[in-house]
C-alpha positions as CSV (number, residue, x, y, z in Angstrom):
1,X,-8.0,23.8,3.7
2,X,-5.2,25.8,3.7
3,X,-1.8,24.5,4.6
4,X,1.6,25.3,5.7
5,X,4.6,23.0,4.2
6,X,7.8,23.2,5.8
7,X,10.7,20.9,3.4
8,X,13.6,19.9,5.3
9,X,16.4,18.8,3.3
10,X,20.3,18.1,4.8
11,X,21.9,20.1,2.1
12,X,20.3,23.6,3.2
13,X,20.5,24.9,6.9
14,X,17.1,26.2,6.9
15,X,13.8,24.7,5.9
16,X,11.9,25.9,3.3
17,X,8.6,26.9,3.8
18,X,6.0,27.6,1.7
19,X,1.9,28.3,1.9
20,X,-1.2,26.9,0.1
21,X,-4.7,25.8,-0.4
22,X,-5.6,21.9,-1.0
23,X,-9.4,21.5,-2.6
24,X,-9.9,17.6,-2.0
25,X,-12.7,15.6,-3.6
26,X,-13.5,12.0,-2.5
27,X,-12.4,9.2,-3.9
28,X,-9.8,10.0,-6.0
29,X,-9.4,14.2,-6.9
30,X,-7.6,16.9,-5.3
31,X,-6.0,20.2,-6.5
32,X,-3.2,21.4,-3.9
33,X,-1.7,24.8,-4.9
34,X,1.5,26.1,-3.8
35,X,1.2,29.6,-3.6
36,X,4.0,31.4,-1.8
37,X,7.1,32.0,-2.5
38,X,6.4,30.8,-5.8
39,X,3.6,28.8,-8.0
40,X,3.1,25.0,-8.1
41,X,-0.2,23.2,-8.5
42,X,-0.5,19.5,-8.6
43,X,-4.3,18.4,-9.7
44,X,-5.2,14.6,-9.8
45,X,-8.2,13.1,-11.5
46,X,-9.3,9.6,-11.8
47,X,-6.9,8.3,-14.0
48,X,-3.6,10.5,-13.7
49,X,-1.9,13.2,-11.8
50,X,-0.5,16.9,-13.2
51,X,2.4,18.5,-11.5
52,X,2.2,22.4,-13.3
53,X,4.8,24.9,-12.9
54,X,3.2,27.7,-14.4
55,X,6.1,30.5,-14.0
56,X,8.5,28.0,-16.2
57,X,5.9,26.7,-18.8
58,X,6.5,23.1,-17.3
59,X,3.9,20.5,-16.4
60,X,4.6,16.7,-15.4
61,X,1.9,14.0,-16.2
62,X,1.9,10.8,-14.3
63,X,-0.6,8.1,-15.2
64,X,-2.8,5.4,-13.3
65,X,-4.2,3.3,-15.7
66,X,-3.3,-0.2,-16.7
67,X,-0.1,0.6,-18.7
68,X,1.2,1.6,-15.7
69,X,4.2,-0.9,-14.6
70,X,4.3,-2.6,-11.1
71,X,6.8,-1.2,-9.1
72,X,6.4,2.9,-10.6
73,X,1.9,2.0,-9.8
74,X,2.9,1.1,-5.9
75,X,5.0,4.3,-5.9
76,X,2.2,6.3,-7.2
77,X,-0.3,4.6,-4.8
78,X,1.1,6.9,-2.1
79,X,0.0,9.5,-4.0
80,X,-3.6,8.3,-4.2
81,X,-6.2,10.8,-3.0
82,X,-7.9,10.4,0.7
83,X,-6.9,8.0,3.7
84,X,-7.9,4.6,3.7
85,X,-11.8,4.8,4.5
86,X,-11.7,1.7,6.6
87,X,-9.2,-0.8,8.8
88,X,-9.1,-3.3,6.2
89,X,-8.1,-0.6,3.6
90,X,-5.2,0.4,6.3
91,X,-4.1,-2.4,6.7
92,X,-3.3,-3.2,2.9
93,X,-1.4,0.2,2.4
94,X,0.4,1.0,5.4
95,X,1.9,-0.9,8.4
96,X,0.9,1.0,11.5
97,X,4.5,1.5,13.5
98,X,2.7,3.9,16.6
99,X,0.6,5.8,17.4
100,X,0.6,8.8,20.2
101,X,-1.6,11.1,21.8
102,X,-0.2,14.5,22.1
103,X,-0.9,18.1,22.4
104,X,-4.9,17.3,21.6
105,X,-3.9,15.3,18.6
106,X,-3.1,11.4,17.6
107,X,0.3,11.1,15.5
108,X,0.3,8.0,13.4
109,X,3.5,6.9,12.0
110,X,2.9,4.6,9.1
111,X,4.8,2.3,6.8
112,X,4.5,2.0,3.3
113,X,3.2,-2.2,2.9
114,X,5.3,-1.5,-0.6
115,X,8.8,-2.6,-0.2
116,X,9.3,-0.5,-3.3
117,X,7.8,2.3,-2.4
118,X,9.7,1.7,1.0
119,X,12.7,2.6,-1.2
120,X,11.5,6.0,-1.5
121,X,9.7,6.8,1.6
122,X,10.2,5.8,5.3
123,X,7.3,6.8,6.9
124,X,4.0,9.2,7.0
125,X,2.8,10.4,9.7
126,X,-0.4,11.9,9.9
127,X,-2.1,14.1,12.4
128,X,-5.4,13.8,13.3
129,X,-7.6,15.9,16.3
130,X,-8.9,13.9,18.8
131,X,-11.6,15.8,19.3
132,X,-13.2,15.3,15.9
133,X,-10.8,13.2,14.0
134,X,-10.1,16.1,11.4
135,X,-6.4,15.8,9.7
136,X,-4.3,18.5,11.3
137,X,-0.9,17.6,9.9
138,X,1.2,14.9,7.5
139,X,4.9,14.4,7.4
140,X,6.2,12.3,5.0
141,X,9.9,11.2,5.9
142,X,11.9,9.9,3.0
143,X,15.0,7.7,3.0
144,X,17.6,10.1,2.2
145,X,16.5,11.9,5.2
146,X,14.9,14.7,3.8
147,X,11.4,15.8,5.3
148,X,7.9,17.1,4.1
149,X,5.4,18.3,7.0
150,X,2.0,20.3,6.1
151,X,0.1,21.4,8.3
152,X,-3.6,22.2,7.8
153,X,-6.0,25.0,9.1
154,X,-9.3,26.7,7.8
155,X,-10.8,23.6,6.9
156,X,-14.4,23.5,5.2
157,X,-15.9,20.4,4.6
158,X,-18.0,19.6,1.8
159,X,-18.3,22.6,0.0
160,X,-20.0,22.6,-3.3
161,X,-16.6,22.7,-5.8
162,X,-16.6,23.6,-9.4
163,X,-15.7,20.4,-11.8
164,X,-12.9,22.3,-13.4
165,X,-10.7,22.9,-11.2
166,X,-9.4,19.2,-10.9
167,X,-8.8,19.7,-14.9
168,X,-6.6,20.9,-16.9
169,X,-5.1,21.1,-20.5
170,X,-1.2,22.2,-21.2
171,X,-1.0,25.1,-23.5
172,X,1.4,25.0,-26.5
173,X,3.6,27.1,-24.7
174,X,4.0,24.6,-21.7
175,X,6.7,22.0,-21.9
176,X,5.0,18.5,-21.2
177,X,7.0,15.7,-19.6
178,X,5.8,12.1,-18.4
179,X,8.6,10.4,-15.5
């Protein structure tokens, strides 16, 4: 799909707004690419997560394995790939705090379960069609106010996607940093 993010921050007047392309594999891979104004991909596979700034020769690496500590895992579990397949899988991430119809589309605002990660985040929201369930938006509010809305069109589901472009290696010129 490709997407539309709007940032608002309280420190600018203006939002920021940027366009991309999010390649999504179930369970756990995605590849979303900033593309305009300037170049940010973030790829996730399996185990961890790249954020690559190829213009400054910088990539972050976050991990998901076992080393990971408590409280830093339930922050990166907002992170995790897809939407909870099922109620009981809802239900274990994300308190449910309403849900509206409006403009041919069902806004649900959600919690984080994680009182830690409730320290970062406020809320998601996520837009979904009611015609045919598809996602049509996400807003993630965080606590000091700031915002992050995408908004999706051109969706195509289930085409056939090449392996490597969930991968990727740092060159020796990149800069490699893990938060």
């Amino acid at each position: 799909a490709d997407f539309k993010q709007t940032r608002t921050l309280k420190t600018l007047t203006k939002p920021l707004i940027a366009s991309g392309h999010l390649r999504f594999a179930s369970p756990d891979r995605f590849r979303w690419e900033l593309l305009a104004p300037s170049q940010t991909i973030a790829l996730r596979d399996a185990d961890q997560m790249w954020v690559i700034y190829p213009m400054l020769k910088r990539a972050e690496r976050y991990r998901f394995d076992e080393k990971t500590s408590g409280e830093w895992r339930e922050t990166l579990s907002l992170l995790e790939a897809g939407f909870p397949r099922n109620r009981a899988e809802l239900a274990s991430r994300f308190h449910v705090v309403s849900i509206l119809e409006t403009n041919g589309n069902w806004q649900l605002a959600l919690q984080p379960s994680s009182a830690f990660a409730r320290k970062l985040m406020r809320q998601i929201t996520v837009g979904l069609a009611t015609n045919d369930y598809a996602l049509t938006s996400t807003e993630l509010e965080f606590v000091d106010g700031s915002r992050m809305r995408n908004d999706f069109t051109n969706a195509v589901y289930n085409p056939k996607l090449e392996e490597n472009i969930f991968k990727w290696t740092p060159g020796e010129e990149f800069k490699v940093t893990e938060p």
